[in-house]
N, C-alpha and C positions, 0 to 999 in steps of 0.2 A: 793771029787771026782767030785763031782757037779761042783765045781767051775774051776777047771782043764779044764774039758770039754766048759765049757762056755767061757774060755779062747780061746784055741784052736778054736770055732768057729769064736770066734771075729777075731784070728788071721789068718784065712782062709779069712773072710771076708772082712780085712785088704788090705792082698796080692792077692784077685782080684780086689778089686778096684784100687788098684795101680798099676796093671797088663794093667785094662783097660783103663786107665787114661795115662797110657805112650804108648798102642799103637795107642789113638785119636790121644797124641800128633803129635806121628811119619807123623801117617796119614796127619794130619793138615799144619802140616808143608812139607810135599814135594809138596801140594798141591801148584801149581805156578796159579793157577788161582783168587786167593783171594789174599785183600791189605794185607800190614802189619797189621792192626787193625783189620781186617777180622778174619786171622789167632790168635792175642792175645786174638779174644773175646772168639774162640772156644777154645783155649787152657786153659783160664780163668775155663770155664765153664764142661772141661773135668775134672778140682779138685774137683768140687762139686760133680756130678752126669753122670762119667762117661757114663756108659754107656746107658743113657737116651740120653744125648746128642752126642752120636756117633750114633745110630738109626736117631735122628732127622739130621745131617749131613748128614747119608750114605741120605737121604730121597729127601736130598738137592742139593744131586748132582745128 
């Protein structure tokens, strides 16, 4: 049951990250004010730690 549970969290854990990771991207990319390299570094960096780097974004704009 332990393990079940531990699952499900991981798999919570999972699906926000990749939650928040696709709507940096979205963000990132409609942004027309940064280069293309601009745009690939944040989207680079929205796979690692999304939502660290959508704070330091929103911060940045």
């Amino acid at each position: 049951m332990t393990e079940l549970i531990l699952y499900a969290l991981l798999f919570l854990l999972l699906i926000a990250h990749t939650l928040m990771a696709s709507k940096m991207y979205m963000t990132v990319h409609q942004d027309d004010s940064l280069t293309l390299r601009e745009k690939n570094d944040w989207k680079l960096k929205a796979l690692i730690f999304p939502a660290y780097y959508f704070r330091q974004y929103k911060k940045r704009k």
